[in-house]
C-alpha positions in Angstrom: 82.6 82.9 115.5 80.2 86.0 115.6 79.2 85.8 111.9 78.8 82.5 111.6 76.3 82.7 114.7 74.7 85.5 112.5 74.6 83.3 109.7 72.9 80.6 111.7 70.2 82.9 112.9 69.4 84.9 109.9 69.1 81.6 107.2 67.2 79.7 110.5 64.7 82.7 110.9 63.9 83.3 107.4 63.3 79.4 106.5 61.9 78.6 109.8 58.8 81.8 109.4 58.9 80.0 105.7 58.0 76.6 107.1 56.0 77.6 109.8 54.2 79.2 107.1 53.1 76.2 105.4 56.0 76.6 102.7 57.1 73.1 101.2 61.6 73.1 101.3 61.7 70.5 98.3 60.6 73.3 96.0 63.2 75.3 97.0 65.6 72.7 97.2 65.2 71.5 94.0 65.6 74.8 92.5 68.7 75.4 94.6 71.5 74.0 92.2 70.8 75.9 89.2 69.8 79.0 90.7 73.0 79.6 92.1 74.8 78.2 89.1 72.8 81.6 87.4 73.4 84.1 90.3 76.7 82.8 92.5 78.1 82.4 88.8 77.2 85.3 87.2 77.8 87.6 90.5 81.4 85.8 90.4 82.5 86.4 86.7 81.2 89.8 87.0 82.9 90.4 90.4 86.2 89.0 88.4 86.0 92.0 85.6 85.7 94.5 88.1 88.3 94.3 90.1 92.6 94.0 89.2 93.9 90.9 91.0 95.5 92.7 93.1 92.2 94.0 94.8 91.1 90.3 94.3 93.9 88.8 96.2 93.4 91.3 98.8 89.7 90.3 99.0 90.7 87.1 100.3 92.5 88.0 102.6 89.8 90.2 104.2 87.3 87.9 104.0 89.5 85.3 105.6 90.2 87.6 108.6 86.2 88.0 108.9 85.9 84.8 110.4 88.7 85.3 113.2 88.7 87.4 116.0 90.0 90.9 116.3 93.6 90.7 116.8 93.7 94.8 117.8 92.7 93.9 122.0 93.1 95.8 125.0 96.9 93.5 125.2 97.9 94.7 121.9 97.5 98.5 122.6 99.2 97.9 126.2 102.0 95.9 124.4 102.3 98.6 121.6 103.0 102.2 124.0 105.0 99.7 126.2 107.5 99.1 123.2 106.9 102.7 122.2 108.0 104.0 125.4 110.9 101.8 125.7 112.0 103.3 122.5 111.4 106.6 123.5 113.0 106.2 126.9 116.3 104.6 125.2 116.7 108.3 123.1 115.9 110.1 125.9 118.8 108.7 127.4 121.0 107.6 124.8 120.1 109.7 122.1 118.8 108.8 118.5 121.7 107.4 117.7 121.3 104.6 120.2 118.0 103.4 118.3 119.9 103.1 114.4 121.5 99.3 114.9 117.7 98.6 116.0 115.5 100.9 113.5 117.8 99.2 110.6 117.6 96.0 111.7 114.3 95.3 113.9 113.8 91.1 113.2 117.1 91.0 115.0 116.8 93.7 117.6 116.0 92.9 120.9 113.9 95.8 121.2 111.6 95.0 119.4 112.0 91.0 120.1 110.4 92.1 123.3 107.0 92.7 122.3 106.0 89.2 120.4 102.7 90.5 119.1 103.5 93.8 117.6 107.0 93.3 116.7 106.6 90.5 114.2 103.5 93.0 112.9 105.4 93.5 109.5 103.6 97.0 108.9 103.4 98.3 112.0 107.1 97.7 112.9 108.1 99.3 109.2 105.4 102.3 109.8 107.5 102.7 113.5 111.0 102.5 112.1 110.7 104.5 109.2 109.6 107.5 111.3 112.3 106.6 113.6 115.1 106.5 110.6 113.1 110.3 109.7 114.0 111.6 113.2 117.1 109.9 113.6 118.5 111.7 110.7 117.1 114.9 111.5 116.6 116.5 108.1 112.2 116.8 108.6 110.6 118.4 111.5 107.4 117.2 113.0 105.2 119.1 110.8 107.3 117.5 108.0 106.9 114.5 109.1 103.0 114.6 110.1 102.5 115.3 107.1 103.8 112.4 105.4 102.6 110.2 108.1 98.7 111.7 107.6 99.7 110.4 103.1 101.0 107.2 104.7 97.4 106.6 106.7 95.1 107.5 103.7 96.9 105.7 101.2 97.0 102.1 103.9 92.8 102.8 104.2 92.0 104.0 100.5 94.5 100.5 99.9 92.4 98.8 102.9 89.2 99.9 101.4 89.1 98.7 98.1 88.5 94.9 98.9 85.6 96.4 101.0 84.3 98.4 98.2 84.2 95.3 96.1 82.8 93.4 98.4 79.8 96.2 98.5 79.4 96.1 94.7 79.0 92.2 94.6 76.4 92.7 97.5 74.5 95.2 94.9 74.9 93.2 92.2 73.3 90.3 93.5 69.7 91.1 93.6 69.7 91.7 89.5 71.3 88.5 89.1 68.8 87.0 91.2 66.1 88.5 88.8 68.0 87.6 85.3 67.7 84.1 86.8 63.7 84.4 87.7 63.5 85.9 83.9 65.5 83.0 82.7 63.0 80.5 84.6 59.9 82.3 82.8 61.4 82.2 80.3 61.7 78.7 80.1 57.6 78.4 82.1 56.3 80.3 79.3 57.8 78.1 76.7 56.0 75.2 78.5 52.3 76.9 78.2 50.7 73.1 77.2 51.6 71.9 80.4 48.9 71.3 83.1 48.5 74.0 86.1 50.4 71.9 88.6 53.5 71.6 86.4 53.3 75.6 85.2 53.3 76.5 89.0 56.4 74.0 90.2 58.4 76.0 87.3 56.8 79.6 88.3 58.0 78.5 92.0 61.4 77.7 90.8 61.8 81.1 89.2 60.7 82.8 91.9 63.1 80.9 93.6 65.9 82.8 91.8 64.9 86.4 93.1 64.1 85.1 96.7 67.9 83.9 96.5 69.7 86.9 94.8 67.9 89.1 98.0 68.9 86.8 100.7 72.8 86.4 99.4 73.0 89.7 98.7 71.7 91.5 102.2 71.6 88.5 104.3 75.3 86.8 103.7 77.8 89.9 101.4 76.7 93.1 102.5 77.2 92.4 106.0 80.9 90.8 105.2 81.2 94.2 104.0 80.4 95.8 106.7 82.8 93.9 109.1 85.7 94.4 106.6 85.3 98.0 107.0 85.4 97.9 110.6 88.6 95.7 110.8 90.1 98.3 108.4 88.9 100.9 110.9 90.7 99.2 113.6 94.3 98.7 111.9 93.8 102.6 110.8 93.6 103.2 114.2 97.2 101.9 115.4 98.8 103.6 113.0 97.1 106.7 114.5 98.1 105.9 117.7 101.5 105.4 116.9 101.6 108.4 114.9 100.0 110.2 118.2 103.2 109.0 120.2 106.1 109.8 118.0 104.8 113.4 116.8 104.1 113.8 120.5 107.9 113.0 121.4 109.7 115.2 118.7 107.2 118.3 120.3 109.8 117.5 123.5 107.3 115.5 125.6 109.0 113.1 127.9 107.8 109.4 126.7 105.4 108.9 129.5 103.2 111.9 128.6 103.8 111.0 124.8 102.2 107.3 125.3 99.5 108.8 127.5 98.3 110.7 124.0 98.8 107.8 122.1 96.2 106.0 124.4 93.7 108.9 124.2 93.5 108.4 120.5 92.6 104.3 121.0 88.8 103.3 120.6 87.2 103.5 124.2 86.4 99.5 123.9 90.1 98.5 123.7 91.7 101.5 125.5 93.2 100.7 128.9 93.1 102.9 131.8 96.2 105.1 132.7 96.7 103.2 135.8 96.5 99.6 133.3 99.4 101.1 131.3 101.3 102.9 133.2 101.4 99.1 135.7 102.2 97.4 132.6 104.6 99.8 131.3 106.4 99.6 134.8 106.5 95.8 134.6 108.2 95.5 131.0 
């Protein structure tokens, strides 16, 4: 909803001060279909060699998510330590081998069944249980194991990061295309030099046209999907980090309500709930 309101108030500023101005739409208009057959076309093919399709598929993904709201809320986190703690509690009672029917099987544990939001989370459920198979097996210890989990992290946001990277590039890329199609339209005025003044300056306009558009796409509608891809990448980097937070935390010997409260230190302040939020909500699950 919140980039589509920037939308709306960056195109309706720019166009408005343009009218205000005195500036006449129908040139621009007019110029509008070809233009962006030359840049949106050119930007797309180019945006196509770049990048494997595997970074391409993942592009749309991201940019799909742009337009939704944050899924990582305040809930979430409070839903995520409560199953964490539940799982820690059940080995602090049971022992690890009480966890192995669920940490092989988690769609059909009732553990994990519990928490709707972040047990049907493919990756973060896989990220939990295969830390939980490491320490159920008790081969790594937790420097072992930190280890691996700080190679897991990188890898998800250098993985994460390439659709945003692309999206970047295209966002440079734009501008030049904007200006191959303003050379293309003088081009095309200055094989028109018989015409009278009034016909030479429509076609100038109308090449001009082409840079004014290659800006505005570029700065004005891709860089800043960039921008919000990075910070949704950001944000699923951080539950990882929390959960990593909570399980290192709990093979140190902490008891699972001190090992949660570290997990919730590590959370932005904007989504983080209080202690007294968790530890009520922990209590109620």
């Amino acid at each position: 909803m919140f980039p589509i309101i920037g939308y709306v108030v960056c195109f309706g500023c720019i166009f408005g001060a343009y009218i205000i101005h005195g500036g006449n739409m129908q040139v621009i208009i007019a110029a509008l279909p070809t233009e962006l057959m030359a840049i949106l076309g050119g930007a797309l093919g180019a945006f196509v060699v770049t990048n494997q399709p595997k970074v391409l598929k993942a592009t749309g993904a991201a940019l799909g998510g742009c337009f939704k709201g944050s899924k990582y809320t305040k809930d979430r986190y409070m839903e995520l330590m409560a199953m964490l703690y539940e799982i820690l509690q059940k080995v602090r009672k049971e022992g690890l081998m009480s966890i192995e029917k669920d940490v092989e099987d988690p769609h059909n544990s009732a553990l994990f069944q519990k928490y709707p939001n972040v047990g049907h989370d493919h990756h973060v459920v896989e990220f939990i249980t295969d830390y939980l198979r490491m320490m159920v097996s008790g081969n790594l210890n937790a420097h072992e194991i930190e280890t691996l989990m700080d190679n897991e992290i990188d890898t998800h946001h250098h993985e994460g990061h390439a659709p945003c990277a692309a999206v970047a590039r295209l966002a440079g890329a734009l501008p030049a295309f904007g200006i191959v199609a303003a050379v293309l339209g003088v081009v095309n005025t200055m094989g028109s030099v018989g015409q009278p003044p009034a016909v030479l300056g429509g076609m100038i306009a109308s090449a001009l046209v082409g840079t004014f558009l290659g800006i505005l796409l570029a700065y004005g509608a891709v860089e800043p999907l960039a921008g919000l891809m990075e910070q949704k990448l950001d944000e699923g980097t951080k539950e990882f980090q929390a959960v990593k937070t909570v399980l290192l935390a709990s093979m140190q010997g902490y008891a699972p309500q001190v090992a949660i409260e570290f997990g919730r230190k590590v959370l932005y302040s904007t989504e983080r709930p209080t202690f007294a939020e968790l530890e009520a909500h922990v209590k109620k699950k």
